[in-house]
C-alpha positions, 0 to 999 in steps of 0.5 A: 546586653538586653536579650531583647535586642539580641533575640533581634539582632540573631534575627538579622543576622540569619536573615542577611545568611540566608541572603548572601547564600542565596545570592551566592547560590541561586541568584548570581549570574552565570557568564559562562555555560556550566560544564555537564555533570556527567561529562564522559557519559556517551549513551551510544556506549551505555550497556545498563541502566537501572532506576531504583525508587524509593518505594518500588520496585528496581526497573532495570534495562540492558542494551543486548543485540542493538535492543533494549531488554528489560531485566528487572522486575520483569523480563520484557523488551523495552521502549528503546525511545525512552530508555534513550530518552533518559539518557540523553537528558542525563547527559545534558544534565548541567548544574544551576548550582554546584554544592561544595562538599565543604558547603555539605559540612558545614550546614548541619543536617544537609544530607537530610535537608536535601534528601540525600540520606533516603534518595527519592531515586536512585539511578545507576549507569553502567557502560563498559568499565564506566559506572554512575551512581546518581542520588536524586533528592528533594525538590526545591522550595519552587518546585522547579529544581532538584538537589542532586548528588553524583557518587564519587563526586565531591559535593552536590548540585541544583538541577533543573527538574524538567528531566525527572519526568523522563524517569519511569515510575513502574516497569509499566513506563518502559515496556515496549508496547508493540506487540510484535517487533520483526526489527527489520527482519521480515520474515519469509515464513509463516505458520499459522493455526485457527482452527483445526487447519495449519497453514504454511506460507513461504516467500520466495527469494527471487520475486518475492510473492507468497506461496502456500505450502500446508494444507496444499501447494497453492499460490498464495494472496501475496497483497492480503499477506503483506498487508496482514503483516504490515496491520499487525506491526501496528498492533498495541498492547492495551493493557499489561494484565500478569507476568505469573509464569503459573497463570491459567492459559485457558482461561484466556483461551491462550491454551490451545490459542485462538490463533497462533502466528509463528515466523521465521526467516531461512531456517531460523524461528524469528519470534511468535504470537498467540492470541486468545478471547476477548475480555468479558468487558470490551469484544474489540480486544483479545488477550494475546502472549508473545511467545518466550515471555509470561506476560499474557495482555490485552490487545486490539482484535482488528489488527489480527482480523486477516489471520482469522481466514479460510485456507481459500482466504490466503490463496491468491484469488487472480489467476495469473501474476504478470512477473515481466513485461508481456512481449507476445500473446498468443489465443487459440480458440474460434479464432486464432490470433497473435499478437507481439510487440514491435519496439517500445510499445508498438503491436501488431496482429501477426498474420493480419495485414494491420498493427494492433492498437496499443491501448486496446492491447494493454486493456487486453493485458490488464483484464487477464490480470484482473480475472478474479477468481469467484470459486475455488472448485476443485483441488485434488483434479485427475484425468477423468475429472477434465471433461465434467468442465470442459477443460478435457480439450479447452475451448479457448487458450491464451498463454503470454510471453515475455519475449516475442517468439520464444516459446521458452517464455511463458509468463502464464497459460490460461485454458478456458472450459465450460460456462455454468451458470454465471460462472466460466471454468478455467484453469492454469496450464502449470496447476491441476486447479479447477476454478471459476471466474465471472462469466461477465468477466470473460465476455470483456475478453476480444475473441478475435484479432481484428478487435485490436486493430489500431483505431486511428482510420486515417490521417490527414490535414484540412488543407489536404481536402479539396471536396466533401460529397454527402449523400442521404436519402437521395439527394446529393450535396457538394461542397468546395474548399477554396483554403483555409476556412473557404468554403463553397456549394457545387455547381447544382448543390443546394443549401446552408453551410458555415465555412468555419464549422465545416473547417473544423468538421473536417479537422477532426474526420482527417484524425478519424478514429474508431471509439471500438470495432465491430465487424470488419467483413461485409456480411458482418457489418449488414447487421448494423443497419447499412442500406441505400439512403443512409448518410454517405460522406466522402471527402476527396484529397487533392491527391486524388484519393477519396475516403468514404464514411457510411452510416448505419445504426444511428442515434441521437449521441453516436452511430454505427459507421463503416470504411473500407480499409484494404478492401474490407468493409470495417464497422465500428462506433463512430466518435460521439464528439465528431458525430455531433459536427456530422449532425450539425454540418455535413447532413442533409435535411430529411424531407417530410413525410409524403414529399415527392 
């Protein structure tokens, strides 16, 4: 035979190999879906994972107390997600192509043509008496799949390789990049250094606000210490520098720290973080160590920032902390009052022949809430040092009660003492504590009970009303209502008057409330500018009754008036809105200048 045409057919023969092999192997279609390679693989039950490059280091994890710990090459807590991650890719892991082993055998060099004799990757998988061993080896000719070959496992497979980016390269990969992990266990203690000062914080079980043990018994700023924690468990490493067990420390300034934060929960140390100086090439990192590992990282400054305070910066800058609802308030000072609540949301001024207004009451509450503390005076206070404040005998005293008429209630108890400059002294009955607050602050506070009174004057209907009188300046005009929107001039009353704008007018006088109080006694109210001549409006109810409105200081948006309510006279700031009506509509013309 010619070895030409041998040569050839050799030639087809291969070619037509190569294409039933092909066919039987990447082209025929699957009907049914392949069963998984590892089908007893539960990465719930997976207690270690190890992943052995070719040319690298050994990465291994352990599953130890619900968390993932790196073991190898470093001793570090690991990225859970992406420990899991590979797992639950592996156990999906389904074949494209199954390789017998007969197959194996008979290709000549397969072991190496697929990459099995020097794996790209090793993996081992261990959980419980359970273990994998898969050898990862070459790509296909695409690039898209991967030979595949699981220990103890007759043959070998064609994966698709989408799942190998889930495999770490370095440790680096895997390692948990937070900075600090409570795990869901919050710490109730702190310990904190930044200086020269420790400082010690404690949460307390019942309400669960912060109080300073160390450098004194304080309370401690419970918002600036919860949002403190909250920031820092935002905290990522940056960069991973050493793991060196032998690195210098204070060439990071890690010994003695910058600052050091240990926690504990009860009595247990939970975990601690040391933070040093920044690197020479970027001041918004720091070099930072959890404590129990060697690794030292870099980390962002801004996280840490709050720990970087003054004692003064962690105690709570309010005076008081409202842990119930206020009941009874009670004010001793140039004018005593109190007031409690009735019901749900009713007050009264207790004493006084008149009900608190609820929203004035619940501003009252809200500004003693928000005093803010502007300087902390004094610490270490003893008996003589009381009267250089004023505090020896206060001039004023609130206390609050979270039950009306118990004196065993106190929410808090305030003693108010000398001005000095823009600032009052003041301090808590229950510490020794002298601060300072605004003196801007303390004016916002009502002096006296009739303050509070509730603003609604009265309540009426329109239909209610069978005449107005107004009287200005001398001269008087009446007007008659007929009914709805009907309105007339008195016998002898002169002038213009729009029927529907009256209607309206009056309206709004039936629902007349006070924009705030003034004065609520004659020689009081005089100050605001009430004398004959001013704008008088009565409006008189078909039930007889007659309800006066008198005018004083007046400007061009509102004015000063006054009622009489239970035979006193009550100054108060009209309602801008109503005020314009009044202008508008129930005023009568001022005459000129020099007419008779």
């Amino acid at each position: 035979m010619n070895s030409k045409n041998t040569l050839v057919w050799l030639v087809v023969a291969a070619a037509l190999f190569a294409f039933i092999f092909a066919f039987e192997h990447f082209l025929r279609p699957n009907d049914t879906e392949p069963p998984a390679i590892l089908p007893d693989l539960q990465p719930a039950t997976v207690t270690s994972i190890q992943v052995i490059p070719a040319y690298a280091l050994e990465i291994r994890a352990d599953h130890t107390n619900g968390a993932w710990l790196l073991t190898r090459p470093i001793a570090y807590p690991a990225q859970s997600a992406a420990v899991e991650t590979l797992l639950a890719a592996l156990q999906k892991l389904t074949p494209a192509i199954r390789i017998s082993a007969g197959e194996l055998r008979e290709q000549r060099g397969a072991e190496a043509d697929y990459g099995f004799e020097t794996p790209s990757v090793s993996l081992v998988v261990e959980a419980g008496d359970q273990r994998w061993q898969l050898l990862v080896g070459n790509k296909t000719a695409p690039g898209d799949q991967v030979f595949l070959r699981v220990v103890g496992t007759d043959g070998a497979f064609v994966t698709d390789a989408d799942w190998l980016k889930f495999l770490p390269h370095s440790a680096n990969d895997w390692r948990d990049t937070a900075l600090l992990d409570f795990n869901g266990n919050a710490p109730d203690w702190i310990v904190l250094t930044n200086g020269t000062k420790v400082i010690e914080l404690h949460r307390n079980a019942t309400n669960h606000l912060w109080q300073m043990t160390r450098p004194l018994v304080a309370r401690a700023n419970s918002s600036r210490i919860t949002e403190a924690l909250q920031r820092l468990q935002t905290a990522r490493v940056s960069q991973f520098v050493t793991d060196n067990p032998k690195a210098d420390l204070s060439a990071y300034d890690l010994q003695p720290a910058t600052l050091d934060l240990w926690f504990g929960r009860e009595t247990n140390f939970v975990t601690a973080i040391h933070a040093g100086k920044s690197p020479a090439t970027n001041s918004s990192l720091v070099f930072a160590q959890h404590d129990g590992w060697n690794t030292i990282v870099t980390t962002a400054k801004e996280p840490l920032s709050p720990w970087f305070g003054t004692v003064n910066d962690f105690r709570d800058p309010y005076l008081l902390e409202l842990s119930a609802p206020v009941a009874e308030i009670e004010v001793r000072g140039k004018n005593d009052f109190t007031l409690q609540r009735q019901g749900t949301n009713d007050w009264r001024v207790v004493g006084e022949n008149f009900p608190a207004d609820a929203g004035s009451v619940q501003q009252f509450i809200r500004l003693l809430a928000n005093l803010r503390v502007t300087e902390f005076v004094k610490d270490v206070v003893t008996t003589p040092d009381w009267p250089a404040y004023g505090l020896a005998t206060p001039a004023w005293q609130i206390t609050l009660f979270s039950a009306a008429g118990n004196t065993n209630a106190v929410i808090g108890q305030l003693l108010f003492g000398a001005t000095q400059t823009n600032e009052v002294y003041v301090r808590r009955a229950d510490e020794d504590f002298v601060y300072a607050i605004p003196l801007e602050d303390f004016n916002q506070l009502p002096e006296a009970g009739w303050e509070l009174r509730n603003r609604r004057i009265w309540s009426f209907s329109e239909a209610d009303v069978a005449q107005i009188t107004i009287h200005q300046n001398g001269k008087t005009r009446q007007m008659i209502h007929h009914g709805p929107n009907q309105w007339s001039l008195a016998p002898g009353s002169q002038g213009i008057i729009v029927p529907a704008a009256i209607e309206e007018t009056v309206h709004q006088f039936g629902e007349l409330t006070a924009a705030a109080w003034l004065a609520h006694d004659a020689a009081e109210s005089q100050k605001f500018g009430f004398k004959p001549g001013n704008l008088s409006i009565t409006l008189e109810l078909k039930n007889g009754t007659k309800d006066t409105v008198d005018f004083g200081i007046s400007g061009s948006q509102t004015a000063v008036a006054a009622v009489t309510l239970n035979g006193e006279q009550w100054a108060f700031v009209f309602p801008p809105v109503l005020y314009q009506f009044v202008l508008s509509y129930l005023s009568l013309p001022v005459p000129p200048s020099g007419t008779p």
